[in-house]
N, C-alpha and C positions, 0 to 999 in steps of 0.2 A: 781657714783658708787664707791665702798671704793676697791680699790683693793692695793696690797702692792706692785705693783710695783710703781718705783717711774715718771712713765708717758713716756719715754723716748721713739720715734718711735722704732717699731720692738721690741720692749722688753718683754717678752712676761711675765705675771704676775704668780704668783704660780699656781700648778695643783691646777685644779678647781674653780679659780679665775673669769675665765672669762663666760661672759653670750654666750647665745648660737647669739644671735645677733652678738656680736663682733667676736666671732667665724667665722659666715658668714660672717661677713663685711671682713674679713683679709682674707679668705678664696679665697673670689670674686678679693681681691686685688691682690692676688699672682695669680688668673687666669691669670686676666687680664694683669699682666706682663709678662706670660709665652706665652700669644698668640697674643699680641696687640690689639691696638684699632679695626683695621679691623679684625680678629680674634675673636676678642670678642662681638663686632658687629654681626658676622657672627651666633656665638654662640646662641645670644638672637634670633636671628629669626629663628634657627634651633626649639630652645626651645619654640618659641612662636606657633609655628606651629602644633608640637609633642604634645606640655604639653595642648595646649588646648583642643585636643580629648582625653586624660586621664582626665581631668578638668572636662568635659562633661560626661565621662562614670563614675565618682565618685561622680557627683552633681546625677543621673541615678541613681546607687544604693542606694546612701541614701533615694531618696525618697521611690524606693520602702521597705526600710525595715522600713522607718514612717511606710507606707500602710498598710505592714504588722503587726505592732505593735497596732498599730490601729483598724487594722479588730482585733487579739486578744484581745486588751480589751476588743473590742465592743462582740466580742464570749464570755468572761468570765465575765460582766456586765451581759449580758441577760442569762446565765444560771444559776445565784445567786438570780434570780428573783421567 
């Protein structure tokens, strides 16, 4: 990645510079110093536990609104007939 800072830990490169990856990557880093390993341990299984019934109720909706997209073609296919 071309960014203009010159690499240096903690340096943070011009607005805008950074990908939203790196973002998160520094993001998670500065959690993870602010709560520790057990802390942050603790975190992932908070999240793993919570985010996977959002996970589940978001994979849920999308199929239904395939369904529904679906059944509308298939309604505006057969009325052009």
């Amino acid at each position: 990645m071309d960014h203009k800072s010159d690499g240096k830990k903690g340096e943070m490169p011009e607005k805008g510079e950074m990908s939203v990856r790196e973002a998160g990557k520094r993001g998670g880093e500065a959690r993870k110093e602010e709560l520790g390993h057990e802390g942050y341990v603790e975190l992932g299984h908070m999240g793993g536990s919570k985010g996977g019934q959002r996970v589940r109720e978001l994979i849920e909706e999308g199929r239904e609104a395939e369904e529904e997209k679906r059944h509308a073609e298939d309604k505006s296919h057969s009325s052009k007939k």
